[in-house]
BALOMI-706011 format. One record per residue (C-alpha): residue number from 0; residue in one letter; x negated, y, z negated. Coordinates in steps of 0.25 Angstrom, whole numbers, plus 5000, padded with zeros to 4 digits. Each point is the difference from the previous one (the first is absolute). Layout:
% residues N
[node NUM,'A',[X,Y,Z]];
...
This chain:
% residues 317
[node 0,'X',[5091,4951,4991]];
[node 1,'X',[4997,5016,5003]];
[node 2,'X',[4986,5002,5006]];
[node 3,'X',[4988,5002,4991]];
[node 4,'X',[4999,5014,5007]];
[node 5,'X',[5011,5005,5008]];
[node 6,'X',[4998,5014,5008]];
[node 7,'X',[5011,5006,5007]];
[node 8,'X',[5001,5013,5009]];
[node 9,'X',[4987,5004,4994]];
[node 10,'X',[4996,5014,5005]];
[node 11,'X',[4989,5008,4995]];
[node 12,'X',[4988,5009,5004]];
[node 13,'X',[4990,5012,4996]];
[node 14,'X',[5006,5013,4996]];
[node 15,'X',[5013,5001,5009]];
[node 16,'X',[4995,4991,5010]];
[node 17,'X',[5005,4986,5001]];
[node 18,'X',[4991,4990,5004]];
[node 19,'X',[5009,4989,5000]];
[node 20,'X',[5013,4999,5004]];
[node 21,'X',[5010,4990,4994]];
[node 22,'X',[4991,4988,4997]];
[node 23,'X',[5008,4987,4996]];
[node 24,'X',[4992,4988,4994]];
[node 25,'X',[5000,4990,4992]];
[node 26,'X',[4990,4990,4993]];
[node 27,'X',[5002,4988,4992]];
[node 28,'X',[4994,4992,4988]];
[node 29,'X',[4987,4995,5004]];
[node 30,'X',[5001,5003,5014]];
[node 31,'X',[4989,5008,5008]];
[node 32,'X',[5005,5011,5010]];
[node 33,'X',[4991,5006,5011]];
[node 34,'X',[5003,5015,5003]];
[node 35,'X',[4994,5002,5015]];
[node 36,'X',[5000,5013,5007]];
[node 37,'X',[4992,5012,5006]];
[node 38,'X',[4990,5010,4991]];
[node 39,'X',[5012,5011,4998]];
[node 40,'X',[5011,4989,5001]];
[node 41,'X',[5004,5003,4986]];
[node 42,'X',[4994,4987,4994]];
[node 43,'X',[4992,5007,4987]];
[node 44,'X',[5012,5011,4999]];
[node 45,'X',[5009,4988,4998]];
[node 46,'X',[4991,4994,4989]];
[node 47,'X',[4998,5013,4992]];
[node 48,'X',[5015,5003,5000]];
[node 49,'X',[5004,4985,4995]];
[node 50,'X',[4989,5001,4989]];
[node 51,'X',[5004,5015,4995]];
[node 52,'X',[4988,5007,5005]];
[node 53,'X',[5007,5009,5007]];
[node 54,'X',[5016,5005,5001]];
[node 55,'X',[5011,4992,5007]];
[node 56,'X',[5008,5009,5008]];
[node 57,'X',[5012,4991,5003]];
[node 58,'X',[5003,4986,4997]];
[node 59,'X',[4998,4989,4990]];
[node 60,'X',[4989,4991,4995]];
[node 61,'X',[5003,4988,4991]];
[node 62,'X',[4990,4991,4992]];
[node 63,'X',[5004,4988,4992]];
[node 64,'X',[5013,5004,5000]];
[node 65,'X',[4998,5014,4996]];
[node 66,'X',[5002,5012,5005]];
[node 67,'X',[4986,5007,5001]];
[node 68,'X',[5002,5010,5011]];
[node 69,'X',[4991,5014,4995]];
[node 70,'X',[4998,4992,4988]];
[node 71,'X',[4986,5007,4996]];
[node 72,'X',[4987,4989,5003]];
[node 73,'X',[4998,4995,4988]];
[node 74,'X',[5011,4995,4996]];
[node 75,'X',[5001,4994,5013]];
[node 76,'X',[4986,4994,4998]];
[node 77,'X',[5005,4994,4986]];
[node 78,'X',[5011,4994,5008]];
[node 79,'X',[4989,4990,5007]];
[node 80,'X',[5000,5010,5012]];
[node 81,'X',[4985,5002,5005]];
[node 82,'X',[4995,5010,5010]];
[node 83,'X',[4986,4997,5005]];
[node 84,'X',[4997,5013,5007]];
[node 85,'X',[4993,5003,5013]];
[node 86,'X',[4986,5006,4994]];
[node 87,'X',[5000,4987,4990]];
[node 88,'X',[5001,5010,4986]];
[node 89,'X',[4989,4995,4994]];
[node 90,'X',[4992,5006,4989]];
[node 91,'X',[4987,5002,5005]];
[node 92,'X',[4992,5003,4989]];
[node 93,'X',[5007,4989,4992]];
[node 94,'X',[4991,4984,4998]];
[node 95,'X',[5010,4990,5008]];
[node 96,'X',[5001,4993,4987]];
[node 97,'X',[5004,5015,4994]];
[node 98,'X',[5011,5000,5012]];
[node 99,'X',[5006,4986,4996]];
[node 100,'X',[5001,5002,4987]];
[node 101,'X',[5007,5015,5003]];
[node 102,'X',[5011,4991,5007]];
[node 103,'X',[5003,4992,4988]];
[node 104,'X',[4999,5011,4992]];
[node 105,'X',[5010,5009,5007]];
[node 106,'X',[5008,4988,5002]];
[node 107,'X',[5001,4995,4984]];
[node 108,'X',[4993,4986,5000]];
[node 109,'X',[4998,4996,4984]];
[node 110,'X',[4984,4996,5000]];
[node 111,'X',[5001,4986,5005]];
[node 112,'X',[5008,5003,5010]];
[node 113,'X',[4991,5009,5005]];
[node 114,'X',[4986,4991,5001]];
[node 115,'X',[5009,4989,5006]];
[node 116,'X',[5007,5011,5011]];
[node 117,'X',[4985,5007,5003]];
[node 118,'X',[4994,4986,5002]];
[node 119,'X',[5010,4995,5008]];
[node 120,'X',[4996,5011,5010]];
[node 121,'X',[4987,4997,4999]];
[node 122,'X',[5003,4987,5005]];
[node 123,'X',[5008,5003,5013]];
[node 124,'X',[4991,5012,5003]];
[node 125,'X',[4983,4995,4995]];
[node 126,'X',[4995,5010,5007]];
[node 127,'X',[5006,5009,4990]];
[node 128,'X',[4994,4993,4987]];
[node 129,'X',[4987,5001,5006]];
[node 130,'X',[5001,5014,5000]];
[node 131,'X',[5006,5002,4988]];
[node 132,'X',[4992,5009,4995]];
[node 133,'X',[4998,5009,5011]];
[node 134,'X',[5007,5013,5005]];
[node 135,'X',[5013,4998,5005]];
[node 136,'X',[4995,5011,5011]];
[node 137,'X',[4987,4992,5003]];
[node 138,'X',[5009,4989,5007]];
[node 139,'X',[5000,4996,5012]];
[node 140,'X',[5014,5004,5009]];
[node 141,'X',[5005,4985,4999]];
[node 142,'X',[4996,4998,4985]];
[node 143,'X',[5006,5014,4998]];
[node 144,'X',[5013,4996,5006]];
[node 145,'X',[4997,4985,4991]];
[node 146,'X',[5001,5008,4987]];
[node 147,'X',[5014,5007,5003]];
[node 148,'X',[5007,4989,5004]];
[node 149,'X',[4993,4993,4987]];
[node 150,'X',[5005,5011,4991]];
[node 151,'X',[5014,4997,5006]];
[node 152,'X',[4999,4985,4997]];
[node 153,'X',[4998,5003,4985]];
[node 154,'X',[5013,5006,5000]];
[node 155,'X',[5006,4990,5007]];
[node 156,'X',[5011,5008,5005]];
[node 157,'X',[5013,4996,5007]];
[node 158,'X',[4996,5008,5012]];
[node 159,'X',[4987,5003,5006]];
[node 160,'X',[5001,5013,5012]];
[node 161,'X',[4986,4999,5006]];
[node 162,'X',[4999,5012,5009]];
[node 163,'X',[4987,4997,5012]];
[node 164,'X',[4992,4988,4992]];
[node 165,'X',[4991,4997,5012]];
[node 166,'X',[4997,5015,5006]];
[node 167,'X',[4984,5000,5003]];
[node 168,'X',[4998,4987,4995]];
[node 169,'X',[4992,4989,5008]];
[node 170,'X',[5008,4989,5004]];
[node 171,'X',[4993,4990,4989]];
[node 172,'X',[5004,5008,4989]];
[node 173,'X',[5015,5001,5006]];
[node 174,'X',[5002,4986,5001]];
[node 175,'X',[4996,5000,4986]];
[node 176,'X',[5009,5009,4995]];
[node 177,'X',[5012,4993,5007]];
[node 178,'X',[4996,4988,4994]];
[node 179,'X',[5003,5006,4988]];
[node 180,'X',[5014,5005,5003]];
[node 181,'X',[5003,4987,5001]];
[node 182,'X',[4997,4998,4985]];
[node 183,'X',[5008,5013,4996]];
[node 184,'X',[5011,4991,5005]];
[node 185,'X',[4997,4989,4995]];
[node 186,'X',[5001,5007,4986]];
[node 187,'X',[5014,5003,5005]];
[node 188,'X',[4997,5015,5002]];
[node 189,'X',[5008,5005,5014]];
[node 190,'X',[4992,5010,5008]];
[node 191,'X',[5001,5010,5008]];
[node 192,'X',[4989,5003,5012]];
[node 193,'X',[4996,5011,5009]];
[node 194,'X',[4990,4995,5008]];
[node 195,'X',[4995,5004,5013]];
[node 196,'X',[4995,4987,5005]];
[node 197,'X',[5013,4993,5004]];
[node 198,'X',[4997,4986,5001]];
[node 199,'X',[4993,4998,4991]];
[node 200,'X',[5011,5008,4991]];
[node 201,'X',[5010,4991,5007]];
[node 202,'X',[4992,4986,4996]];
[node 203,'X',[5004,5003,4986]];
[node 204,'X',[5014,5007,5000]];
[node 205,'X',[5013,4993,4997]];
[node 206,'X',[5008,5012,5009]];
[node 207,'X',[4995,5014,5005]];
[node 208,'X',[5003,5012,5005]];
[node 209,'X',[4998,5010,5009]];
[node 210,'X',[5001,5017,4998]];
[node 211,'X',[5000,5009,5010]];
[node 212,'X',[5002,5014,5000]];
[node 213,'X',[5005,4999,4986]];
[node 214,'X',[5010,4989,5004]];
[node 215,'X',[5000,4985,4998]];
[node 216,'X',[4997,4995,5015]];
[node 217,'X',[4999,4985,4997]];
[node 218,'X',[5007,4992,4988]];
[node 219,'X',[4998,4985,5000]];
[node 220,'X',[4990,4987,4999]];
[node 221,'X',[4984,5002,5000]];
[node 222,'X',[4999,4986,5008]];
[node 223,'X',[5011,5006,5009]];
[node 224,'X',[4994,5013,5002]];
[node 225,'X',[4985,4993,5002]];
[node 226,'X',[5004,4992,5008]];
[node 227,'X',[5004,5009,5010]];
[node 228,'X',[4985,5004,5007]];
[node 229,'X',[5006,5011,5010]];
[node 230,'X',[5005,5008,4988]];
[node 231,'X',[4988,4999,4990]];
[node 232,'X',[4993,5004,5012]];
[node 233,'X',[5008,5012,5002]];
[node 234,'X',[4995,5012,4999]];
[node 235,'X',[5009,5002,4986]];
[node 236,'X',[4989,4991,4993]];
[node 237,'X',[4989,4994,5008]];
[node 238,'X',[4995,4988,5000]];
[node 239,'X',[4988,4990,4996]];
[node 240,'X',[4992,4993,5010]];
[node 241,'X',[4994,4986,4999]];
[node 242,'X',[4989,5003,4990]];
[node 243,'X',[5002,5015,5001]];
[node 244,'X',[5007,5009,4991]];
[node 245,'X',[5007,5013,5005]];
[node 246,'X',[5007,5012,4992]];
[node 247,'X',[5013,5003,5007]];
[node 248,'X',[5002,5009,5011]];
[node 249,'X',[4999,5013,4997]];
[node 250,'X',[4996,4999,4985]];
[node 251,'X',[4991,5010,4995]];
[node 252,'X',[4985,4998,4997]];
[node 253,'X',[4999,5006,4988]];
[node 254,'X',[5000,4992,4986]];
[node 255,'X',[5008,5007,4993]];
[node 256,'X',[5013,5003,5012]];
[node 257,'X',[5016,4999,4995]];
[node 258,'X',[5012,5003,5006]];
[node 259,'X',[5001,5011,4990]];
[node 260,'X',[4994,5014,4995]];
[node 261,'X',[4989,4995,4991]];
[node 262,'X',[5001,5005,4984]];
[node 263,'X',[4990,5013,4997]];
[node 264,'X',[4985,4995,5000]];
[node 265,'X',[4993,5000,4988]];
[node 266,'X',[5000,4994,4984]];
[node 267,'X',[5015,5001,5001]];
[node 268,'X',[5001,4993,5013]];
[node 269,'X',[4992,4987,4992]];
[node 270,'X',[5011,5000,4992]];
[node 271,'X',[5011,4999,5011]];
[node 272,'X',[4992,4989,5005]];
[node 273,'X',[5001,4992,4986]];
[node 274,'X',[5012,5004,4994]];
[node 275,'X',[5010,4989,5009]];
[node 276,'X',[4990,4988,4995]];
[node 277,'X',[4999,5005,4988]];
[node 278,'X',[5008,5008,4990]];
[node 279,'X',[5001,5015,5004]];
[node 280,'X',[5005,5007,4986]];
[node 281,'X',[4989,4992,4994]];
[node 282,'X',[4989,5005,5009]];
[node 283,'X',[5005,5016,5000]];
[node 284,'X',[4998,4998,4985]];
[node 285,'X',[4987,4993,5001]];
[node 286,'X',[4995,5011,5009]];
[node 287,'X',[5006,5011,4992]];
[node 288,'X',[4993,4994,4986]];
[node 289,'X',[4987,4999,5009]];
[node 290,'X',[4999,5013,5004]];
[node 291,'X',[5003,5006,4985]];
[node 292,'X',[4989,4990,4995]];
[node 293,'X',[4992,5007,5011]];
[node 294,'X',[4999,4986,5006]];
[node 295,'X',[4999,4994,5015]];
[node 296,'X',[5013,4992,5000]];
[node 297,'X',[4991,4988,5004]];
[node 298,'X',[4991,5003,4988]];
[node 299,'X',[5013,5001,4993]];
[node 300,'X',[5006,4988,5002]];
[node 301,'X',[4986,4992,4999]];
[node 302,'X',[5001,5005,4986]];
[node 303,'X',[5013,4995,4996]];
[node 304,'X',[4997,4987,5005]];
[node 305,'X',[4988,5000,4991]];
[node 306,'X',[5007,5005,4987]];
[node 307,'X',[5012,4988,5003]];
[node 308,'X',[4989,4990,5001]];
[node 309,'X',[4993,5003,4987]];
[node 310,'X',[5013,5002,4991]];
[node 311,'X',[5005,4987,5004]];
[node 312,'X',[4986,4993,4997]];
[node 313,'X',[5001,5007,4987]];
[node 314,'X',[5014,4995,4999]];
[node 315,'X',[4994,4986,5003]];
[node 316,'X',[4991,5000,4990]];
């Protein structure tokens, strides 16, 4: 049986400067892969091109047994191929329960489907339905991070890509959000991680790998490659102490770092973010249709949700 994602000789970058350089992986059904490396490695770059957020310059990418290389994002999305972005792409003006139920939305859950999906959430992430009415932007880092991998559990797709989960969290709130990884597979949703904390990155992986300099440096078991102490405490990745967490040598101390040129800053740049988790083509239109309405897109968007919930109360009655 193919592979659930199969990349071969996967070459890509920004403008006319390659990042990566002929990157061959692979991830099954169900399966969690870690993807370890230096900040500048290539690690997000490679995650951007398998998703369609930004060109493939040579080489292929294949999901489900189909061929999605410069396939644009979204239909890579309605494939069941989710990107959670560095940056989270939330919207910050939107309530959490508002966020939720955007996810269900774009992803085309009948009514019931859509109580039952948001609720499920609610019950692997509680922090989240206590704050259900509050701003998505008022979170807390953690809670923030919470609420994107929620959105992505209502769309249950058959691959997650979570770019930097843990960066500037506290380790409580990380061991949280590992635990629930484990739940994504459980559900039988494969995922893809870029994580900088390596062991505990490892605990949880079925295989990983290793990019460096835009090239696959190490291919082959997380237990094998946790297990050997001299190289997780290399100055490729760092290590973690008895008690102590450390971010891996060299990695920049900045929030926000990638191995690649950032998109433009600004309303547009809040797009980007978003577009991989959730439907590009849907959210240029819901911009575009805000912004003739002379509308905040969040403002926008709140709207929306409210005229679907009354029609289908009239509609009940």
């Amino acid at each position: 049986m193919a592979p659930l994602l199969e990349v071969s000789g996967l070459r890509a970058g920004y403008g006319r400067l390659p990042v990566i350089f002929g990157i061959d992986l692979t991830v099954e059904e169900g399966e969690i892969v870690a993807l370890l490396g230096l900040n500048g490695a290539g690690k997000t770059t490679t995650l951007r091109a398998i998703s369609g957020m930004i060109p493939v310059m040579a080489g292929t990418v294949r999901f489900g047994g189909e061929d999605i290389t410069g396939a644009h994002a979204e239909r890579i999305t309605r494939r069941g191929l989710l990107h959670v972005p560095e940056g989270r792409g939330i919207f910050p003006n939107l309530r959490v329960d508002e966020s939720l139920r955007l996810a269900a939305a774009l992803a085309k859950l009948d009514g019931a489907e859509v109580t039952r999906r948001v609720e499920e959430a609610y019950v692997t992430f509680p922090s989240l339905e206590r704050r259900r009415g509050q701003a998505a932007g008022t979170l807390s880092g953690g809670e923030q991070q919470m609420l994107a991998l929620a959105r992505a559990l209502i769309w249950r797709p058959r691959l997650l890509m979570v770019d930097e989960m843990s960066q500037g969290l506290a380790p409580a709130i990380v061991d949280r959000l590992f635990e629930i990884v484990k739940t994504f597979r459980d559900n039988g949703t494969a995922l893809v991680l870029v994580e900088q904390f390596v062991t505990r990155a490892l605990a949880v992986a079925d295989r990983a790998y290793v990019v460096e300099k835009g090239e696959i440096g190490y291919s082959g078991s997380a237990a094998a490659l946790a297990a050997d102490e001299e190289f997780v405490r290399s100055s490729y990745l760092g290590a973690e102490a008895p008690g102590t967490e450390l971010a891996p040598v060299g990695a920049s101390s900045s929030p926000s770092s990638s191995d690649g040129p950032a998109p433009n800053v600004g309303r547009r740049d809040l797009m980007t973010d978003v577009n991989v988790s959730l439907p590009p083509a849907l959210l240029r239109g819901l911009e575009e249709r805000a912004e003739r309405e002379g509308l905040d897109v969040d403002e926008f968007i709140r709207q929306a949700l409210e005229d679907t919930q009354r029609r289908k109360g009239e509609e009940r009655r």
